[in-house]
SETORRO-61515 format. One record per residue: residue number from 1; residue in one letter; x, y, z of N, C-alpha, C, O in turn. Coordinates in pm, whole numbers, plus 50000, padded with zeros to 5 digits. Layout:
<rs>
     i   aa     n.u     n.v     n.w    ca.u    ca.v    ca.w     c.u     c.v     c.w     o.u     o.v     o.w
   NUM    a       X       Y       Z       X       Y       Z       X       Y       Z       X       Y       Z
...
</rs>
This chain:
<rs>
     i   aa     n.u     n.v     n.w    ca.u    ca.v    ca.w     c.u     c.v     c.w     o.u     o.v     o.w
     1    x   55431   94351   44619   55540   94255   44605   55644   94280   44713   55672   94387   44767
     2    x   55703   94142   44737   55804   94162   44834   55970   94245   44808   56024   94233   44698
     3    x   56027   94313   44901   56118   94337   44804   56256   94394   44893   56228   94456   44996
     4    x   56366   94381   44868   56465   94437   45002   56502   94561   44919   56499   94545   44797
     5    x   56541   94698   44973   56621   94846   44922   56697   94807   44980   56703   94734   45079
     6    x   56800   94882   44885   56944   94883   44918   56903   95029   44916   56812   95054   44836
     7    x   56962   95152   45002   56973   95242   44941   57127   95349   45003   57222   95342   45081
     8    x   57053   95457   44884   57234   95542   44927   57367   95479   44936   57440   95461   45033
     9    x   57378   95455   44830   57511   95354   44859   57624   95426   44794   57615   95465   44678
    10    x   57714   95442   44856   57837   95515   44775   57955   95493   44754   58042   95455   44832
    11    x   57962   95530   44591   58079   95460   44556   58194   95575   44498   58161   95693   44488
    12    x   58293   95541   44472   58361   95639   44366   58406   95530   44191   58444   95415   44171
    13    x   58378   95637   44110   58363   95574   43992   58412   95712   43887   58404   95833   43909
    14    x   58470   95628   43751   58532   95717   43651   58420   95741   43541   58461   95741   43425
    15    x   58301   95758   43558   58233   95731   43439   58200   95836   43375   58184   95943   43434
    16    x   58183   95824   43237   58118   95962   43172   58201   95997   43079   58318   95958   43076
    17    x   58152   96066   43003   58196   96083   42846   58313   96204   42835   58365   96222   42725
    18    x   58359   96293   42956   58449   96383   42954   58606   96356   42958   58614   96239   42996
    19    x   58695   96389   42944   58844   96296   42951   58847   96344   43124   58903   96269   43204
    20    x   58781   96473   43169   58842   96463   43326   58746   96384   43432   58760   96371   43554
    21    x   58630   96329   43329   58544   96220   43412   58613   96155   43476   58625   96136   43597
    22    x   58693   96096   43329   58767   95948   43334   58918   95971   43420   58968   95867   43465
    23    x   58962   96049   43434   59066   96092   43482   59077   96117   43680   59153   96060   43759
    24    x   58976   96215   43708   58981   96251   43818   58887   96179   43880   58918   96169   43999
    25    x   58758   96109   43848   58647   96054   43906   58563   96080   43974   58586   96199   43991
    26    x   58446   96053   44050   58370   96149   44153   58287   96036   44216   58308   95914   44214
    27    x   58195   96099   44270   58142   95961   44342   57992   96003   44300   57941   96112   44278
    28    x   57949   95890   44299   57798   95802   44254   57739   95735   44376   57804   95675   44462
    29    x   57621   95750   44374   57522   95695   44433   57393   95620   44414   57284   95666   44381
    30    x   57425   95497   44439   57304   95360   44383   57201   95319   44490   57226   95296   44608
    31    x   57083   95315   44429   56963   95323   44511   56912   95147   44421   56887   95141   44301
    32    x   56907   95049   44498   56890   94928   44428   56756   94871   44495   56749   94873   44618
    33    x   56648   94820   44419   56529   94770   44467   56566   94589   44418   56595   94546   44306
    34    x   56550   94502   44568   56509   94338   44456   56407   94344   44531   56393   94393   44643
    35    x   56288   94258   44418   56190   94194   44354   56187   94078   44408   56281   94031   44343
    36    x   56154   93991   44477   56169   93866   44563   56048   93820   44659   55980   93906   44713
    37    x   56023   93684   44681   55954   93618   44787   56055   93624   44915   56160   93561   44929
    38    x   56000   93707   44995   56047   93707   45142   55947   93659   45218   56007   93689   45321
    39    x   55828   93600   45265   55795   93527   45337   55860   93426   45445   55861   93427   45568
    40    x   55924   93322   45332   55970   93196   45354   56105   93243   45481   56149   93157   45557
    41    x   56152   93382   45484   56286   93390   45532   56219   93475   45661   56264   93500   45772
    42    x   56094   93507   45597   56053   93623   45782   55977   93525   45889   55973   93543   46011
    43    x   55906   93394   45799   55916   93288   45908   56018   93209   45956   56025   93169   46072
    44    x   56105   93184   45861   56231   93087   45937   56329   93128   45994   56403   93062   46067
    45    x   56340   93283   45955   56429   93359   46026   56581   93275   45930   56656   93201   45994
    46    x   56602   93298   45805   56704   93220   45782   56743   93319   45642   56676   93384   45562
    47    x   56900   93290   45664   56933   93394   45550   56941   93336   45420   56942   93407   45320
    48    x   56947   93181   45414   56900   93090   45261   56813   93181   45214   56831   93237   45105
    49    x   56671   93214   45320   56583   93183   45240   56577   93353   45169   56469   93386   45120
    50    x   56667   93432   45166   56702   93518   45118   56789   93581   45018   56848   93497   44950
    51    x   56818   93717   44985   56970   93767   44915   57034   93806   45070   56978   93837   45174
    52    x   57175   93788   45036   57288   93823   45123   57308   94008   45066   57379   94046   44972
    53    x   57227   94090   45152   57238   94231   45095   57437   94313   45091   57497   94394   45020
    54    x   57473   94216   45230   57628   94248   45225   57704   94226   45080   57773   94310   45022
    55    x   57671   94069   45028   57685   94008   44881   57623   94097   44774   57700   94131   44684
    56    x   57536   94127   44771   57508   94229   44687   57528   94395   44677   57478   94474   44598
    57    x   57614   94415   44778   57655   94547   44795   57818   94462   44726   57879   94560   44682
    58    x   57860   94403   44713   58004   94361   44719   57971   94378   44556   58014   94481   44505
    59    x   57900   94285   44473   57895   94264   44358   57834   94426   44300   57900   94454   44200
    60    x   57751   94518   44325   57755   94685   44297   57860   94736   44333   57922   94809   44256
    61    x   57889   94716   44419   58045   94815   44417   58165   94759   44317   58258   94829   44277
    62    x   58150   94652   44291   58239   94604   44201   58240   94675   44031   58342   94688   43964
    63    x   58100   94713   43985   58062   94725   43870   58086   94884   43871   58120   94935   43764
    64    x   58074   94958   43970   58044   95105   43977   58211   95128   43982   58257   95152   43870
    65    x   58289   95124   44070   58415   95118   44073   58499   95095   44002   58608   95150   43991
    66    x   58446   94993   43936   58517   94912   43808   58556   94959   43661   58616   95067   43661
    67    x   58537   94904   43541   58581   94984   43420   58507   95054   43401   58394   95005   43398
    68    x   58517   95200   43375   58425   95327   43330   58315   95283   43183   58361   95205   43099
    69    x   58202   95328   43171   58138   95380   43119   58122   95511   43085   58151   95595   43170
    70    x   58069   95556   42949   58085   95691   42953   57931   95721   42960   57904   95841   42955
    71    x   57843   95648   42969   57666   95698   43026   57660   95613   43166   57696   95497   43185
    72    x   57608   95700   43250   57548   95617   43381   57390   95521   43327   57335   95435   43396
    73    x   57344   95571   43180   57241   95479   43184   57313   95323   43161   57273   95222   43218
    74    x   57424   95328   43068   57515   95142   43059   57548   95107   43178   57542   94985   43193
    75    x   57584   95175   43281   57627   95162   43397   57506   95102   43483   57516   94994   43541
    76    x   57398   95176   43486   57221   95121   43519   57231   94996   43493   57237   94901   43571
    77    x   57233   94998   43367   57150   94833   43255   57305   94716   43320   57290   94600   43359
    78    x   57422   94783   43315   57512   94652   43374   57464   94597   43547   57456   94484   43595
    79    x   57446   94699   43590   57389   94709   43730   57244   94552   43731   57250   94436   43769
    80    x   57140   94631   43672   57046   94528   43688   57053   94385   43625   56991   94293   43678
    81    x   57136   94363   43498   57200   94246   43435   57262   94112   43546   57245   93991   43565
    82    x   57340   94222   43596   57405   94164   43726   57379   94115   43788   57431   94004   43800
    83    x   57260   94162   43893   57189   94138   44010   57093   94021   43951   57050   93934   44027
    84    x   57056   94023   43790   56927   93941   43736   57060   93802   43767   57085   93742   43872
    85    x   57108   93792   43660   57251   93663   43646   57264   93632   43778   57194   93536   43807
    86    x   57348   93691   43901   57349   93623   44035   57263   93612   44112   57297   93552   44214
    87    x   57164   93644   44111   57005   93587   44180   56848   93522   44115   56735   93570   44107
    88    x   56904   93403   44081   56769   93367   44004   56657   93376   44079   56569   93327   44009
    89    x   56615   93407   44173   56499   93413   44293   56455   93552   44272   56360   93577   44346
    90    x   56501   93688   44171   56464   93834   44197   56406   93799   44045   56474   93765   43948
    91    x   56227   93822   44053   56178   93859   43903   56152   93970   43878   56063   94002   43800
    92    x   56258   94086   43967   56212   94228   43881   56361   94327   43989   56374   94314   44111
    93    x   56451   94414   43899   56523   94449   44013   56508   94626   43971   56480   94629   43851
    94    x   56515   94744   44018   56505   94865   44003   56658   94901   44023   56737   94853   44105
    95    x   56683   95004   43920   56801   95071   43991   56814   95225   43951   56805   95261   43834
    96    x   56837   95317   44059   56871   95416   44061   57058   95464   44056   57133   95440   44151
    97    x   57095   95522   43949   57237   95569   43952   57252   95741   43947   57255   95792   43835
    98    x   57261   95827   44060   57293   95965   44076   57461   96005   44048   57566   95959   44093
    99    x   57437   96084   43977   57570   96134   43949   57596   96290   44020   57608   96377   43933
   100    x   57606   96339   44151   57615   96422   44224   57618   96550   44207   57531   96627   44247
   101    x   57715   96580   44149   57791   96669   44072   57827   96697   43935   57943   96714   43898
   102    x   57724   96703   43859   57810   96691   43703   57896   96780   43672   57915   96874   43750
   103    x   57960   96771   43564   58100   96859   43554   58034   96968   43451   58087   96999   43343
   104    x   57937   97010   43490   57906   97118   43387   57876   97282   43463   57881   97304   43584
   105    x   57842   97396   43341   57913   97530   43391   57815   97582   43448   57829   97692   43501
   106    x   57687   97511   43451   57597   97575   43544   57544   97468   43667   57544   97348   43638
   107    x   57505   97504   43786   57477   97406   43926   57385   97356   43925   57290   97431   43947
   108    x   57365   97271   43912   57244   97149   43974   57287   97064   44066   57405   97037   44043
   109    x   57239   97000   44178   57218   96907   44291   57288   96736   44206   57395   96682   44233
   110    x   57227   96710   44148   57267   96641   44033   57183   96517   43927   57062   96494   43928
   111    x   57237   96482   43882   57153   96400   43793   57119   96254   43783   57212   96176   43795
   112    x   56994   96205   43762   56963   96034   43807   56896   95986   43723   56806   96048   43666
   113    x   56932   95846   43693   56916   95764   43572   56857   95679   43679   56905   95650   43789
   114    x   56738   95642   43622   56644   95491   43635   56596   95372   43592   56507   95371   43508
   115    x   56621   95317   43617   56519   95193   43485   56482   95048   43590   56505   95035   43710
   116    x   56445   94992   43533   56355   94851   43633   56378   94777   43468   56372   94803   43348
   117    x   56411   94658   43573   56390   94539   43447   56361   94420   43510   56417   94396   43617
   118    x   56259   94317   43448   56190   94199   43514   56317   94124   43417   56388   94158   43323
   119    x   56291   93975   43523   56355   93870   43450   56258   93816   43334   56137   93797   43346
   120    x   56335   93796   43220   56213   93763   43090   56179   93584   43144   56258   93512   43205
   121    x   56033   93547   43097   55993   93500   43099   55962   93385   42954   55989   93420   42839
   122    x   55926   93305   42974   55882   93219   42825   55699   93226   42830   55618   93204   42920
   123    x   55691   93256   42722   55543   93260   42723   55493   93204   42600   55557   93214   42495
   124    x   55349   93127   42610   55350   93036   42475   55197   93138   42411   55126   93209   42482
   125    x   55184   93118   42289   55096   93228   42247   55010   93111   42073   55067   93067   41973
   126    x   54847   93103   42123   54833   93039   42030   54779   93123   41876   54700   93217   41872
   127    x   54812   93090   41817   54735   93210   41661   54623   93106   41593   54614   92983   41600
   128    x   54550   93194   41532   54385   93105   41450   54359   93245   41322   54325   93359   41355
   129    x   54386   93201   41182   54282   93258   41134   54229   93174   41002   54291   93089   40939
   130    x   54106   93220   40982   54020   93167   40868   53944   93272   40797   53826   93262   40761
   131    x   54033   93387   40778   53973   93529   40665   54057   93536   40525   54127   93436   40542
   132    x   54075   93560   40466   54177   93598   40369   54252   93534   40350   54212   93420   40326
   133    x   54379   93549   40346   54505   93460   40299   54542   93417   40496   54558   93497   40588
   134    x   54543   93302   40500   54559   93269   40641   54658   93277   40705   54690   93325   40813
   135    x   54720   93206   40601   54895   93221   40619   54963   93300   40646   55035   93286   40745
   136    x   54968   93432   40556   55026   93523   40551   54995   93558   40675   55070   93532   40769
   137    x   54843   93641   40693   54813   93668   40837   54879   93644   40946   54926   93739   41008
   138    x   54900   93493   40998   54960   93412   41093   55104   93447   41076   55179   93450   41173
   139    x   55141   93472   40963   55307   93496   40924   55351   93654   40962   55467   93684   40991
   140    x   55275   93719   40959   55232   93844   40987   55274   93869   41090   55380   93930   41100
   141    x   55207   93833   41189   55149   93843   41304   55274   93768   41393   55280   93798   41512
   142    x   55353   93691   41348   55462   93617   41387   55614   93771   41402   55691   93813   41489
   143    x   55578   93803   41248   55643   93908   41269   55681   94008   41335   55794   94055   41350
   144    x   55532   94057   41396   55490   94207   41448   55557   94178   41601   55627   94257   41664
   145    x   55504   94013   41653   55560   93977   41758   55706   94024   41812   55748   94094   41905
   146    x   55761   93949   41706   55908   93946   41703   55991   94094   41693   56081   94119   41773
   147    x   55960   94167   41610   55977   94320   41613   55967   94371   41707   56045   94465   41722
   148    x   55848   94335   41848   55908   94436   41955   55983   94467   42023   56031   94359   42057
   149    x   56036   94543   42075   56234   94544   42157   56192   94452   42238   56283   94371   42255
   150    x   56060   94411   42319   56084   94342   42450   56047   94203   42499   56026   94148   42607
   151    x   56049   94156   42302   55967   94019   42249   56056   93924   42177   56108   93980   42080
   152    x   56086   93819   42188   56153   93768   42083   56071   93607   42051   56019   93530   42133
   153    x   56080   93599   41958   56030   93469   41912   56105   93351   41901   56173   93342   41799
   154    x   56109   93243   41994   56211   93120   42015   56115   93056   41929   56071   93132   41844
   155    x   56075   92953   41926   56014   92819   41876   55853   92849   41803   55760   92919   41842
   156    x   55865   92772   41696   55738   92760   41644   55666   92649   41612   55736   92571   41548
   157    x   55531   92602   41633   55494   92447   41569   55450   92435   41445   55458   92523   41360
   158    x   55407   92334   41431   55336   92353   41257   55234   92405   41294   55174   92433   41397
   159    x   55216   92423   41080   55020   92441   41106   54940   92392   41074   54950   92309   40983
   160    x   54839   92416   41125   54728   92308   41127   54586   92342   41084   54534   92445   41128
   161    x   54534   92280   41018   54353   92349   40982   54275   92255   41036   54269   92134   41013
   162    x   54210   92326   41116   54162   92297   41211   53998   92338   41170   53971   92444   41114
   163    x   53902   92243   41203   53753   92223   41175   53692   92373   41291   53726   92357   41408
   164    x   53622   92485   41266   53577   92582   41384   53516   92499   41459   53494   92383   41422
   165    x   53462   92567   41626   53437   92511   41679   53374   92604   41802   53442   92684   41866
   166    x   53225   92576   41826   53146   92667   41862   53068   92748   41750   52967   92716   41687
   167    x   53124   92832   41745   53004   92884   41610   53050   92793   41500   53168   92817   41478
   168    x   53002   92694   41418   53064   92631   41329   53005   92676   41167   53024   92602   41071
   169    x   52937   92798   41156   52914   92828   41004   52994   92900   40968   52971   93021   40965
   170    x   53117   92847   40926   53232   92972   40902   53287   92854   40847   53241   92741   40856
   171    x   53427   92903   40767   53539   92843   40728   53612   92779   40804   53618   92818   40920
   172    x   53696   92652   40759   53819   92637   40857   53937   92716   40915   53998   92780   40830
   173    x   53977   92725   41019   54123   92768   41056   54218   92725   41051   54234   92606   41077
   174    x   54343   92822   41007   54481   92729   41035   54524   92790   41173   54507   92904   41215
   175    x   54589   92670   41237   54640   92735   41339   54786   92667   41386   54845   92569   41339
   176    x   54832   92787   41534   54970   92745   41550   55024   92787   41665   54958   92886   41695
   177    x   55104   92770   41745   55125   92833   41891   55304   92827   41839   55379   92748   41781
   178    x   55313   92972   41904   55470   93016   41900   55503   93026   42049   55431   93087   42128
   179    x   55632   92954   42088   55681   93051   42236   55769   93116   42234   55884   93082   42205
   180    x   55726   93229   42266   55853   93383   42288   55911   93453   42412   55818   93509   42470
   181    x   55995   93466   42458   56096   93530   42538   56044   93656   42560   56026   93731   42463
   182    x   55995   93716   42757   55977   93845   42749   55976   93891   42821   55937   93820   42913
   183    x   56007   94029   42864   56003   94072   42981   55898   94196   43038   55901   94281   43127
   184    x   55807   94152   42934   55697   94230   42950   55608   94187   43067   55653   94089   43127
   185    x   55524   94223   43101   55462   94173   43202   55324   94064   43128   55351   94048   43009
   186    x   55218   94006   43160   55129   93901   43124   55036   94014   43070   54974   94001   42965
   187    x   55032   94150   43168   54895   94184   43095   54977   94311   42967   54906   94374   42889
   188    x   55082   94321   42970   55169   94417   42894   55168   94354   42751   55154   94423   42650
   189    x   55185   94197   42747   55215   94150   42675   55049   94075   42594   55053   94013   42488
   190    x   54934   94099   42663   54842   94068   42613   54779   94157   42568   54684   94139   42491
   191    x   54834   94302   42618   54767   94446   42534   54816   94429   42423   54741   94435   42325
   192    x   54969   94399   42406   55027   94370   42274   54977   94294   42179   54958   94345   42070
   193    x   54955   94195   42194   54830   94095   42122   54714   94110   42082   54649   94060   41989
   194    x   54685   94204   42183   54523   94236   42135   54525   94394   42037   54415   94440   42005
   195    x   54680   94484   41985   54685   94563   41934   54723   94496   41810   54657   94530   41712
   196    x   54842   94383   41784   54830   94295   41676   54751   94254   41601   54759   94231   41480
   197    x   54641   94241   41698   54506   94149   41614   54431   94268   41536   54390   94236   41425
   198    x   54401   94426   41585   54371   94493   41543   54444   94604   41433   54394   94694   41365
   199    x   54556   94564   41444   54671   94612   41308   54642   94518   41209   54672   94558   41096
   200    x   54592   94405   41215   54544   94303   41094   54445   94283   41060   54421   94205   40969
   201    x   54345   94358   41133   54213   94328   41075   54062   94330   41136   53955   94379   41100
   202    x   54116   94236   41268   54038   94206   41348   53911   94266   41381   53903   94388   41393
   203    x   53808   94189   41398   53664   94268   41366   53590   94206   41486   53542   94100   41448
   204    x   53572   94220   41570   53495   94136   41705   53365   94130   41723   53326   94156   41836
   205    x   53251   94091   41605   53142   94068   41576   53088   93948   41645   53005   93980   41730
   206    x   53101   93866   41638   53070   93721   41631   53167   93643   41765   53290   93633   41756
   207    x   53110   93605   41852   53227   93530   41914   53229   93393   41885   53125   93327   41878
   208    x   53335   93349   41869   53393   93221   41818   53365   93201   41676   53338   93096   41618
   209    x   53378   93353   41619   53303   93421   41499   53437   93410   41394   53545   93374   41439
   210    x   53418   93448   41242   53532   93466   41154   53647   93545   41192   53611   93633   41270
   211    x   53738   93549   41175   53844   93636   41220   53967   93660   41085   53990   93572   41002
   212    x   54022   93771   41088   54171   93755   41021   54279   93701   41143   54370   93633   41095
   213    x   54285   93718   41274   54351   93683   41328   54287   93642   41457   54188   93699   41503
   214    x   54343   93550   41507   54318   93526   41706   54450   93489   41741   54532   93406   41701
   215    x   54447   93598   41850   54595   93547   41946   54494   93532   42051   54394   93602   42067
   216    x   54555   93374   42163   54545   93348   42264   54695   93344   42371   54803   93288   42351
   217    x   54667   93395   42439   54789   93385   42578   54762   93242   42632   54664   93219   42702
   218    x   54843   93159   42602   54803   93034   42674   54904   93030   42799   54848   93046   42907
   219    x   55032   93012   42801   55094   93030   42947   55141   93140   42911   55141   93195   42801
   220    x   55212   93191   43078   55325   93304   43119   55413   93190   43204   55366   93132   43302
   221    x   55500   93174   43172   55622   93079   43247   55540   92984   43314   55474   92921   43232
   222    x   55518   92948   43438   55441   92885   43556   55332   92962   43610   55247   92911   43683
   223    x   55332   93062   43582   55215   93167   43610   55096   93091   43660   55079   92987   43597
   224    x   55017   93111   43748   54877   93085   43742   54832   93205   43823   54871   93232   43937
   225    x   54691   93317   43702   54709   93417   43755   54541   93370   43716   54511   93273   43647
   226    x   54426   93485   43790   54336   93513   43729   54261   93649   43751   54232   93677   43867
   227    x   54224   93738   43649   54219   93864   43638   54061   93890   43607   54015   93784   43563
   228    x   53985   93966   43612   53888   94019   43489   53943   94030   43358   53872   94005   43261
   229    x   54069   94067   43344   54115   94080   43215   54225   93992   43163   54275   93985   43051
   230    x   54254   93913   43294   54339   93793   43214   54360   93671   43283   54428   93675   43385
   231    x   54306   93546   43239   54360   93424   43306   54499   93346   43256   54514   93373   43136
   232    x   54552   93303   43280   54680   93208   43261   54685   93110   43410   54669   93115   43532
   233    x   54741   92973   43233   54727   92933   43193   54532   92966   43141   54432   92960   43212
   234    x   54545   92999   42998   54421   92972   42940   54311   92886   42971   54319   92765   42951
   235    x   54178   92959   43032   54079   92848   43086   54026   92760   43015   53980   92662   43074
   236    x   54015   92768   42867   53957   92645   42762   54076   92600   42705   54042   92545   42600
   237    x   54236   92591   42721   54324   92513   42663   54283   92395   42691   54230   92352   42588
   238    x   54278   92327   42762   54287   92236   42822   54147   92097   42721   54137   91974   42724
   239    x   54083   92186   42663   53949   92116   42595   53956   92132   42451   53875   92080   42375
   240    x   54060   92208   42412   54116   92248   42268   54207   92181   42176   54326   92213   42177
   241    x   54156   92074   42081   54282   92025   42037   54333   92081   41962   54452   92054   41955
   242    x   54276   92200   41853   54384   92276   41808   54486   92383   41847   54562   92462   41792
   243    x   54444   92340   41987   54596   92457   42086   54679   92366   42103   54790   92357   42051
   244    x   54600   92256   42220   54704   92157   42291   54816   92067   42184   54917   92018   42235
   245    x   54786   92049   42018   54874   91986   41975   54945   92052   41931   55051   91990   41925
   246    x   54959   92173   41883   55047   92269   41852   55159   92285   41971   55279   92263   41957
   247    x   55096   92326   42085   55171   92360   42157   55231   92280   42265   55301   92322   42357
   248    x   55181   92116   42233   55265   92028   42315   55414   91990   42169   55494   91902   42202
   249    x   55436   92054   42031   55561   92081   41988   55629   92144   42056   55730   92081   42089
   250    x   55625   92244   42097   55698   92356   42151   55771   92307   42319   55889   92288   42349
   251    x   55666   92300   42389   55686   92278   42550   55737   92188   42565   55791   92139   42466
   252    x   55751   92115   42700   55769   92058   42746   55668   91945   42790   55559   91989   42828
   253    x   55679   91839   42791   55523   91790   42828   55502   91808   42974   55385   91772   42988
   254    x   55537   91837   43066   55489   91894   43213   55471   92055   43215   55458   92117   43321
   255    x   55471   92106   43111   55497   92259   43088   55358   92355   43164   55359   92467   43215
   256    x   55237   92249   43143   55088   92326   43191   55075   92323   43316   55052   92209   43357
   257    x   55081   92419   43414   55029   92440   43574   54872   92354   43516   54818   92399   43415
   258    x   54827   92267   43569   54742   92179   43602   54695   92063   43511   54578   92030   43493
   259    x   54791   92014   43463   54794   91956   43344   54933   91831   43348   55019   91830   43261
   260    x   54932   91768   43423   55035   91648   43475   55086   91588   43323   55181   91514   43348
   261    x   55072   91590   43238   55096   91541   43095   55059   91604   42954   54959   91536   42932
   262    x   55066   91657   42885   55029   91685   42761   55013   91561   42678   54899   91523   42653
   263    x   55103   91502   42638   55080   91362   42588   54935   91304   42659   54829   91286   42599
   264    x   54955   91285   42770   54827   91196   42805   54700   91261   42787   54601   91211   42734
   265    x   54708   91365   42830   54556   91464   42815   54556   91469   42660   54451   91530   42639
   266    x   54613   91442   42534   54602   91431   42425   54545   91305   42368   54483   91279   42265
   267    x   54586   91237   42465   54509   91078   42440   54381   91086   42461   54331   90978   42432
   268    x   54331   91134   42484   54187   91105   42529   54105   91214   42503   53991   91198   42546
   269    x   54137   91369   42420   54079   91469   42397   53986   91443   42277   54010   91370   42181
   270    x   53866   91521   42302   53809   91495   42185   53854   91624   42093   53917   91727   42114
   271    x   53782   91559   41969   53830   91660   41879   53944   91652   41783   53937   91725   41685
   272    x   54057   91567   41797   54131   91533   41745   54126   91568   41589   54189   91647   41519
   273    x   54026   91480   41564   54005   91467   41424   53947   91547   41370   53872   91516   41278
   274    x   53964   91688   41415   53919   91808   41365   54063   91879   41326   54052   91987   41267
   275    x   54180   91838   41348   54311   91917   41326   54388   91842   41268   54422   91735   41317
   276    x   54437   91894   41126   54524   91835   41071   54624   91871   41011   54582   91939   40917
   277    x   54755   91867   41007   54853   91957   40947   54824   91995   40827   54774   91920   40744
   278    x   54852   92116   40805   54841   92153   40676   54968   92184   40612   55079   92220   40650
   279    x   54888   92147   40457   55121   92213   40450   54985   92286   40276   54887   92243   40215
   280    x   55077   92414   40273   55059   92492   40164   55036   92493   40043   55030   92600   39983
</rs>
């Protein structure tokens, strides 16, 4: 990935949990990574097509200098907050904060706080089961989502029972696509899914086989990625009507990288009449 360092940058700052932190002050040193498409600016030679690193040394020195913290890790997390809010073009920023000198009775060189944070993303995620209590499952599983620090659950569609399809000697499914907020990465967030499915039950016998649960990754924001271990946008959404109507509730109807309409590609899908809301 492309990316500009800032590094060694020095500031003086009151931070830290001692009263002569806050009192006498000392100086700090920020080591800042952005996350960015630089191409566009090493052919045009143009500083648009970039960050202004002078501008972003102006806006760190502002925060480091500024009202004390008593951890350099809040001081970190305000740091990368920052840089995320005034540059929508950086999807991932690193920051290093050294504290030189600590004020303590034995010598060390000194001490450094790290962390990296991506800009969160919207990601749409479809659920299927036809084992046990379905509902619950799916309700479940909504949950486990939502519980992780680095997951949150925005929007949900109805549900729907839906006729199987491919192996068809099995029961019906209900199903449902949620989109959640994240700043996990596509394949971070699909290990997560695939540890969900196996906290509930999940038995991988049969493909397109019975299940207590199926999570599908259908998008990552605009993503179009393809992996051995992960495609996005989903390669059979597109032929699925119990994804595509669920999850043209949620989106947007231009929301699918290759998919000019949801509405319209719904007009004409087969299958339809295999999905029908269900209500309890």
């Amino acid at each position: 990935m492309d990316k500009i360092v800032m590094s060694a940058m020095a500031f003086f700052g009151y931070h830290g949990v001692f009263p002569e932190e806050n009192k006498l002050g000392q100086r700090y040193i920020v080591d800042a990574e952005l996350v960015l498409p630089l191409s566009n600016a090493g052919r045009n030679d143009d500083l648009a097509e970039t960050i202004n690193y002078a501008e972003a040394y102006e806006l760190i020195k502002g925060i480091v200098e500024g009202p004390p913290f008593k951890l350099i890790e809040a001081l970190a997390e305000k740091l990368a907050d920052a840089l995320l809010e005034r540059y929508p073009e950086l999807s991932e920023v690193a920051i290093r904060v050294t504290k030189p000198n600590p004020p303590f009775a034995i010598y060390f060189a000194g001490v450094t706080v790290e962390i990296k944070r991506r800009r969160p993303v919207e990601a749409c995620i479809s659920l299927g089961s036809n084992l046990g209590d379905r509902m619950d499952y799916l309700e479940r599983a909504i949950r486990l989502l939502d519980q992780h620090p680095n997951v949150s659950v925005l929007r949900r569609s109805a549900v729907y029972e839906t006729d199987p399809v491919g192996y068809t000697d099995q029961g019906p499914f209900l199903n449902m696509a949620v989109a959640v907020k994240t700043d996990l990465t596509a394949e971070e967030l699909l290990a997560f899914m695939l540890e969900t499915e196996q906290v509930l039950g999940r038995v991988r016998e049969i493909r397109f086989g019975p299940r207590t649960l199926d999570l599908d990754l259908i998008l990552y924001g605009k993503e179009i990625k393809g992996t051995p271990q992960l495609t996005v946008p989903h390669p059979r959404m597109g032929e699925r009507a119990f994804v595509l109507i669920p999850l043209a509730e949620i989106v947007a109807d231009d929301a699918v990288p290759g998919i000019d309409s949801l509405a319209e590609r719904l007009k004409h899908l087969e299958g339809k009449d295999g999905v029908r809301i269900w209500i309890a």
